[in-house]
Every structure is written in structure tokens, then in C-alpha cells.
TORNUBA-503695 format. One record per residue (C-alpha): residue number from 1; x, y, z. Coordinates in pm, whole numbers. Example, Ala and Ser with C-alpha at 12.3 -4.5 7.8 and 13.67 -1.06 7.14 Angstrom:
TORNUBA-503695
ATOM   nr       x       y       z
ATOM    1    1230    -450     780
ATOM    2    1367    -106     714
END
This chain:
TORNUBA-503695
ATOM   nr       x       y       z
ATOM    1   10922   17820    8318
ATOM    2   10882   17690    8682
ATOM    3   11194   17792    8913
ATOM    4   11199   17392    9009
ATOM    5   11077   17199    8780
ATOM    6   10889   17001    9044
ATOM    7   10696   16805    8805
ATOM    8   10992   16719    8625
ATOM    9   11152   16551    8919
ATOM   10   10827   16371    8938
ATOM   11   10861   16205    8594
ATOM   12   11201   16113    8684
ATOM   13   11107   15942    8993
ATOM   14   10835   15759    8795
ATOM   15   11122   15617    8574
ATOM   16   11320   15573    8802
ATOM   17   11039   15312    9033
ATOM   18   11029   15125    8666
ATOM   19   11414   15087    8661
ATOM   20   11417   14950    8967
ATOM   21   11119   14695    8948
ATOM   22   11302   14567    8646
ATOM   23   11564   14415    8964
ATOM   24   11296   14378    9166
ATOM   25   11136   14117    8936
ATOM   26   11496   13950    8849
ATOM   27   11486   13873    9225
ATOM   28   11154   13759    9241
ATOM   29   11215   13517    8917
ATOM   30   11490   13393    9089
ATOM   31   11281   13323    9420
ATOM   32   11006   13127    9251
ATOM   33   11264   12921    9086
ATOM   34   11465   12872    9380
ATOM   35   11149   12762    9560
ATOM   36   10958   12577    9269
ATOM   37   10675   12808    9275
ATOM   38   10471   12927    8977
ATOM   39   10393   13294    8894
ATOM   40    9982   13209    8902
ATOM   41   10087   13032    9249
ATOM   42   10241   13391    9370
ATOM   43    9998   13618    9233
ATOM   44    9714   13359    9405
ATOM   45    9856   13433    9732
ATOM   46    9870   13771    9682
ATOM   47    9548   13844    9606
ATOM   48    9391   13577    9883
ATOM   49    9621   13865   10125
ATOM   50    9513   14172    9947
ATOM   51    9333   14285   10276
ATOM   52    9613   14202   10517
ATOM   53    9723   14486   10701
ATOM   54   10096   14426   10686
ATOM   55   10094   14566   10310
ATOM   56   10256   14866   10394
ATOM   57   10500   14661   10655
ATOM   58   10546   14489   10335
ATOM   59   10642   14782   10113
ATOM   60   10884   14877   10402
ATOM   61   11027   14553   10430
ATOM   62   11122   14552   10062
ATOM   63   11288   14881   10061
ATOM   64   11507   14840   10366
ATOM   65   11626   14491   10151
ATOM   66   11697   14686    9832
ATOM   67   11857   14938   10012
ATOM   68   12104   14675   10176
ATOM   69   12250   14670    9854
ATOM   70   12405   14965    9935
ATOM   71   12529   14889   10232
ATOM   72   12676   14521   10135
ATOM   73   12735   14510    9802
ATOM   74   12830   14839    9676
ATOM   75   13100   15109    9666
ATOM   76   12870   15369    9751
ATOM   77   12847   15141   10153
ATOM   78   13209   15093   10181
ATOM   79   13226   15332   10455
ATOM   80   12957   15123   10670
ATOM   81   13149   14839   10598
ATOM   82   13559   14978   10681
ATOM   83   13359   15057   11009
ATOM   84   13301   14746   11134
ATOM   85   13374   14447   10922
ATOM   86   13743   14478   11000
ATOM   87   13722   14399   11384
ATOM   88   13575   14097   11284
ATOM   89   13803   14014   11007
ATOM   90   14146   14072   11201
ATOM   91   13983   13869   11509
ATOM   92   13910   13576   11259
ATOM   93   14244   13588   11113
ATOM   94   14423   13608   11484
ATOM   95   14222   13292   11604
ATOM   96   14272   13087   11298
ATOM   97   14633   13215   11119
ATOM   98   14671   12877   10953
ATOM   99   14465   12929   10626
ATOM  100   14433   12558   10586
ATOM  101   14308   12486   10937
ATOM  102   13997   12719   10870
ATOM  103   13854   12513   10586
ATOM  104   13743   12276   10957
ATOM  105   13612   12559   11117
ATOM  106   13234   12639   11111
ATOM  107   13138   13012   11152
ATOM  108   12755   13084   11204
ATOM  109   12616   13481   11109
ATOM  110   12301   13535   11234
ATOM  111   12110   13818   11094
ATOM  112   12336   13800   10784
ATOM  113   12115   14077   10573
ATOM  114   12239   14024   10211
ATOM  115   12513   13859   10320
ATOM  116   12852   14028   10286
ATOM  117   13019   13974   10592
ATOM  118   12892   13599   10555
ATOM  119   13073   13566   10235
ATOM  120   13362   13774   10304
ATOM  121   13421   13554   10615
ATOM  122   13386   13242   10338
ATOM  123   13682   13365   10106
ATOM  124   13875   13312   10426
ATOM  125   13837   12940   10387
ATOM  126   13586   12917   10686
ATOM  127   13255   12683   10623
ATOM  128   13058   12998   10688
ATOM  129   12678   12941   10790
ATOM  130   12458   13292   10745
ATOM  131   12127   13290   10893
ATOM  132   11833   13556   10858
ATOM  133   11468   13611   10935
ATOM  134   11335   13867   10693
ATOM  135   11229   13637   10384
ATOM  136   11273   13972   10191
ATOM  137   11616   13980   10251
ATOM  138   11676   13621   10200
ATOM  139   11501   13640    9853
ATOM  140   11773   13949    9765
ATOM  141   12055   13688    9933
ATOM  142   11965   13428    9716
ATOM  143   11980   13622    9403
ATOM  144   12275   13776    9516
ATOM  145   12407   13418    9571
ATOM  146   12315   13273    9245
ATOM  147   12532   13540    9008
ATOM  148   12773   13361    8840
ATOM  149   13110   13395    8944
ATOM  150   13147   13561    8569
ATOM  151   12928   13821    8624
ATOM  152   13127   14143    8555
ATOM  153   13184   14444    8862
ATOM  154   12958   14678    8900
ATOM  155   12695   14517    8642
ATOM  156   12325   14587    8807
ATOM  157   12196   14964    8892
ATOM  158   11992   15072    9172
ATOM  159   11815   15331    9232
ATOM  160   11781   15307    9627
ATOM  161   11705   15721    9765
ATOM  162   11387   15800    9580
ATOM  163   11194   15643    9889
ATOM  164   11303   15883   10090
ATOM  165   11293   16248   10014
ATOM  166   11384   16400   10337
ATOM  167   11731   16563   10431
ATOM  168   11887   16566   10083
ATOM  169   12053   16809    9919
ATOM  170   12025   16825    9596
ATOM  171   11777   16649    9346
ATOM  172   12058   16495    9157
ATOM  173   12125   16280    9459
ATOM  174   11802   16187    9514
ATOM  175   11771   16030    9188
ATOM  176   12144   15914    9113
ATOM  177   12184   15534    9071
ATOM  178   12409   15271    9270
ATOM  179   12625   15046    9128
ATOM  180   12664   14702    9223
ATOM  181   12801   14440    9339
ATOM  182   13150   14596    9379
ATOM  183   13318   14272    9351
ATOM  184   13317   13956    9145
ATOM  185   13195   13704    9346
ATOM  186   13441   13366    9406
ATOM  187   13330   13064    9321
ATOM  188   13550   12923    9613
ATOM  189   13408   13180    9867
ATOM  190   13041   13056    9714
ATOM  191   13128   12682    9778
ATOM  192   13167   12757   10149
ATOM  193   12913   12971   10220
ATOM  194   12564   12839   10311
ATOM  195   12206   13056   10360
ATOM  196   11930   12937   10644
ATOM  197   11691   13113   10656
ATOM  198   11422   13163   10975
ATOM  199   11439   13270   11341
ATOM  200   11764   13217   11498
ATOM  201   11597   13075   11831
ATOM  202   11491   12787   11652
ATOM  203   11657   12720   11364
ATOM  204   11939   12545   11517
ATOM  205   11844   12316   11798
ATOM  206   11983   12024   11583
ATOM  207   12328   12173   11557
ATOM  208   12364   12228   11928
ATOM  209   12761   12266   11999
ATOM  210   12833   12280   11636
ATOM  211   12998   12597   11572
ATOM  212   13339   12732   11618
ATOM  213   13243   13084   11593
ATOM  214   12909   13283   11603
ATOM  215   12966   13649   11478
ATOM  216   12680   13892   11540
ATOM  217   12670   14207   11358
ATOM  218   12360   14455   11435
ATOM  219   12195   14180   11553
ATOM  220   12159   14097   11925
ATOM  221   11918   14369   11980
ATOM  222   11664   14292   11708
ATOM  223   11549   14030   12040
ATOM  224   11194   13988   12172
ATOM  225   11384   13842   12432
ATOM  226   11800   13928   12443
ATOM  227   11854   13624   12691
ATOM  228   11720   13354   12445
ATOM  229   11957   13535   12186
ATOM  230   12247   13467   12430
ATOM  231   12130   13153   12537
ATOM  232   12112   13014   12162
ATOM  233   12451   13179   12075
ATOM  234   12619   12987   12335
ATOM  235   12422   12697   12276
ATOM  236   12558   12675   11918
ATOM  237   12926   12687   12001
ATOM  238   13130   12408   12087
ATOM  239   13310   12488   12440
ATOM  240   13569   12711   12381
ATOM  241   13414   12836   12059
ATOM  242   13419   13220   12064
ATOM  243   13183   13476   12011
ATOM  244   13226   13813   11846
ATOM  245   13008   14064   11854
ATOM  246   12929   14447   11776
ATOM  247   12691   14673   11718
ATOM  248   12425   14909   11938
ATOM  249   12165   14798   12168
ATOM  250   11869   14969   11968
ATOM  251   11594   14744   12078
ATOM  252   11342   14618   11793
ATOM  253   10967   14628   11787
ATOM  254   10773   14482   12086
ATOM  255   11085   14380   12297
ATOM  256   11001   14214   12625
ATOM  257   11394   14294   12764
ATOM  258   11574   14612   12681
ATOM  259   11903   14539   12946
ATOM  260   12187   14827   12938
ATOM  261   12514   14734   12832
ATOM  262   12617   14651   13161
ATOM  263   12363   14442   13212
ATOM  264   12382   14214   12876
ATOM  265   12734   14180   12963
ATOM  266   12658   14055   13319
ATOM  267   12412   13786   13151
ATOM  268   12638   13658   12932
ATOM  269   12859   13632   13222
ATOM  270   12583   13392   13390
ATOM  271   12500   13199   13092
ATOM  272   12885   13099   13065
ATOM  273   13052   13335   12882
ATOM  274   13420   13475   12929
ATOM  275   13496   13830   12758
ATOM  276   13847   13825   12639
ATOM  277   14087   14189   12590
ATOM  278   14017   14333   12266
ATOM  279   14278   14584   12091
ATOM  280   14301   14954   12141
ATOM  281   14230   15029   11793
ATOM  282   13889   14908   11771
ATOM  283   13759   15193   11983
ATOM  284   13719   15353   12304
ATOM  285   13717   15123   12622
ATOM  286   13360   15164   12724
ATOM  287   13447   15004   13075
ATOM  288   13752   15161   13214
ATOM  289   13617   15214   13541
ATOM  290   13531   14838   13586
ATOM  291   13833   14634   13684
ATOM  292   13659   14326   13556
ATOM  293   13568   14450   13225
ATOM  294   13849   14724   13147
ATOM  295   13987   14645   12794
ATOM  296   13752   14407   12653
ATOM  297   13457   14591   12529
ATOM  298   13517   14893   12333
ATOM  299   13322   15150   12147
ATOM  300   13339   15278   11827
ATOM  301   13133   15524   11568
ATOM  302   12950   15342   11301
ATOM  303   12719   15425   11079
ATOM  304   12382   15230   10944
ATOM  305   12198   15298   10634
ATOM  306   12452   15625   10585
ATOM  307   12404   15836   10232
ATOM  308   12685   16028   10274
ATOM  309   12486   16266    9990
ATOM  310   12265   16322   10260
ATOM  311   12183   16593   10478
ATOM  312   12140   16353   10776
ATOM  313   12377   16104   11014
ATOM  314   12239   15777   11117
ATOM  315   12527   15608   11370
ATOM  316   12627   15451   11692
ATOM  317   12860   15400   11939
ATOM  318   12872   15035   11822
ATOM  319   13020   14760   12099
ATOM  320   13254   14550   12023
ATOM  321   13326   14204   12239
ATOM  322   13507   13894   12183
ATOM  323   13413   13611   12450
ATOM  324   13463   13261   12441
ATOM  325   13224   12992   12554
ATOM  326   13323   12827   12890
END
């Protein structure tokens, strides 16, 4: 008998891929529904693109969506999510206290993922617009989006860390399943929560000086270009709407800016922004030394795509800002 039973963990990952296209394909269902599509139609296009070279982008693209599940929906991400939803959250609830009044205010998330801080920010009562680019992502939103607001805690199982075999410490890890989602959805929160999909930049010249609120989450630094990012944020409020943002500047493929801190702070200074004092318990003041900026943008560890199983620590000092459109 084999001191690890190495094949054995092999079989087990094989059953485990199977368990996991089983949600795969309830997605995908859901997808060609959603976007009147047949199966033949799918599989058509899939083999006119079997040469494409962005198959394994593809395959990549797909896991980093399941794997959101994690961080969104589940118990197993709740510590991603303590770290950074409630700045936004409390800063929500401070601009808006009146409950009633929010069900007139229109918050836009760009780069929404699988859209948990979108509809977390809709049980407040706001009319809550998420926006996001990866279609992958958006197919897992949608499906997310249909459940019924019946549908029972905890009721779907992912397996989400047999991609990825590095750092972890013990096989039983690697293989163990994720529960999800970790709440029952609202039908109320559902009713005021709405999914664009597409690129940011363009997807909402027609609703120029429409929004109350953006709120950007890991987002402004997926840019090709930052300033067009800051240029359509502000574009999209109404004057006076505010803008809150955090998370790192870890610049995305092919960028054509990568500006320091210092220096996306000074643009959206120029493009018309005014960065408001932010409270002391939302992190280190990453601008003491500057008079102008001292107290409004702070710092604060959070983590991204975290198994805390793991033997590794993905995190940042992530930024946090409130400013308000001049």
C-alpha cells in the first residue's frame, strides 16, 4: 500500500470535476434560456472557435467565476466580505438614513462580479444598477439572480480548490466542498436590483448624470485607461452624487496608465471630484503628511480570492475614498 495514495486523490478529483459540471451546466441552461439560444446554436459556435487561442483564457475565465462563489455567496468568503463591504454599507446608510427616501436613489456597481454587494446594497431599498464585463461572470449572476426567493440556505455545492493544487495543506482541503448561497435571497432586494452587462466606458452614455451613487469595489484598476474610468464615473453621477470607492491599484492586462495613488487622486481632483473625511475605523490614513488629503483616504488589509485552508495570503492595503461630484 502506497504511503499517499496519490492515485486515489486522482479519482477523487475526477469526481469531483463531474460534481461540479453538474452546476456548471445548470448555469449554462439557464444562459441559453435567458438569451433564447438553442443547445445546437451553442455547441455550433463552439466548434466554428475550436481553434481560437483564447481556449485556455477561457478555461481561466470560468474558474475565477466559479470561484466567486466563494467569495460572494458563501460562508466559506465571509471574511473577504466583513473586510470591505461594511465601509460601503455604513457610508450608504449615513448618506441616505431615511429608509424610504432610498427607494429614489439610483446606485450604479461597476464590476459587480456575481453580484453581492449589488444586491446587498438592493435590500437597502436603493434601485441598485450592477454592471460587469466578463460574460462568464454575468452568466453565474444571472443564475444566481434567477433562484427563487424559496430556494433553501446553503442548497448548491461547489467544489472550487481542485484547480489549484499549490500551497495547501492537506488533501482534505483540496477536495472539500463549498456551500452556497449563504442566504435566501429577497424577493424585495431582487425587485430592485438590475444586471448590465458590457464595458463600463460605454455602456452608459445614455444615462449621463443619472446616478446618485457609483460604488467601485476592486474595480478602478482593471482600466486600459484609469482616466476614462474616472471620467465615466463622474459622468454618471448627478452633481453632488458621491462616489465610493476601495480597493488596490493592481493594474490589469495591457494597461496604457498605471498612476500611483497620489496621482489617481490628483486626477480625480481635475476631473471634478471633491474627497470628503472618511472615519478612523476604516483603516490607516494613507495621507497624513498631506494637509489636503489627511483623513480622507485610508488603508486597510483585505484579502482577494483568500482560502483560509490554504498555505498562502493573497491581500492588499485596499483604499478607501468617498468623494462627491462637484
Amino acid at each position: 500500500m502506497s504511503t499517499v495514495p496519490y492515485s486515489e486523490k486522482l479519482e477523487k478529483t475526477s469526481a469531483l470535476i463531474r460534481e461540479n459540471d453538474i452546476l456548471v451546466q445548470k448555469i449554462v441552461d439557464h444562459g441559453l434560456s435567458y438569451y433564447d439560444l438553442t443547445l445546437t446554436e451553442l455547441l455550433s459556435f463552439r466548434s466554428a472557435h475550436k481553434n481560437d487561442t483564447r481556449s485556455v483564457a477561457d478555461h481561466s475565465s470560468v474558474i475565477q467565476s466559479l470561484k466567486h462563489f466563494i467569495r460572494d455567496w458563501s460562508a466559506a468568503g465571509s471574511h473577504e466580505r466583513d473586510a470591505t463591504f461594511p465601509q460601503i454599507l455604513t457610508t450608504l446608510e449615513s448618506l441616505y438614513p431615511d429608509p424610504v427616501g432610498r427607494e429614489q436613489k439610483k446606485v450604479l456597481v461597476p464590476g459587480a462580479g456575481l453580484g453581492r454587494l449589488s444586491y446587498e446594497i438592493a435590500a437597502m431599498g436603493f434601485q441598485t444598477v450592477a454592471n460587469e464585463y466578463s460574460f462568464y461572470q454575468n452568466l453565474a449572476h444571472l443564475w444566481i439572480l434567477s433562484l427563487p426567493n424559496t430556494t433553501q440556505r446553503e442548497s448548491f455545492k461547489l467544489y472550487p480548490f481542485i484547480n489549484w493544487w499549490s500551497h495547501q495543506r492537506t488533501t482534505t482541503s483540496l477536495l472539500r466542498g463549498v456551500a452556497f448561497p449563504d442566504t435566501e435571497l429577497s424577493a424585495l432586494a431582487l425587485e430592485k436590483l438590475c444586471l448590465i452587462d458590457g464595458d463600463f466606458t460605454t455602456a452608459f452614455y445614455a444615462e449621463a448624470s443619472s446616478y446618485d451613487v457609483v460604488v467601485t469595489l476592486f474595480f478602478i484598476d482593471t482600466a486600459r485607461n484609469i482616466v476614462d474610468y474616472l471620467d465615466k464615473i463622474h459622468a454618471a453621477l448627478k452633481p453632488g452624487g458621491v462616489w465610493i470607492n476601495l480597493g488596490p491599484l493592481l493594474y490589469g492586462t495591457g494597461p496604457w496608465l498605471e498612476p500611483s495613488l497620489d496621482e489617481v487622486l490628483a486626477i480625480a481632483e481635475n476631473i471634478g471630484f471633491e474627497l470628503v473625511p472618511t472615519e478612523e475605523r476604516w483603516g490607516a490614513d494613507s495621507f497624513a503628511d498631506v494637509e489636503a488629503w489627511r483623513g480622507k483616504v485610508r488603508g486597510a488589509f483585505a484579502g482577494y480570492g483568500w482560502d483560509q485552508d490554504s498555505l498562502s495570503r493573497n491581500a492588499y492595503s485596499a483604499q478607501f475614498w468617498v468623494a462627491v461630484k462637484k
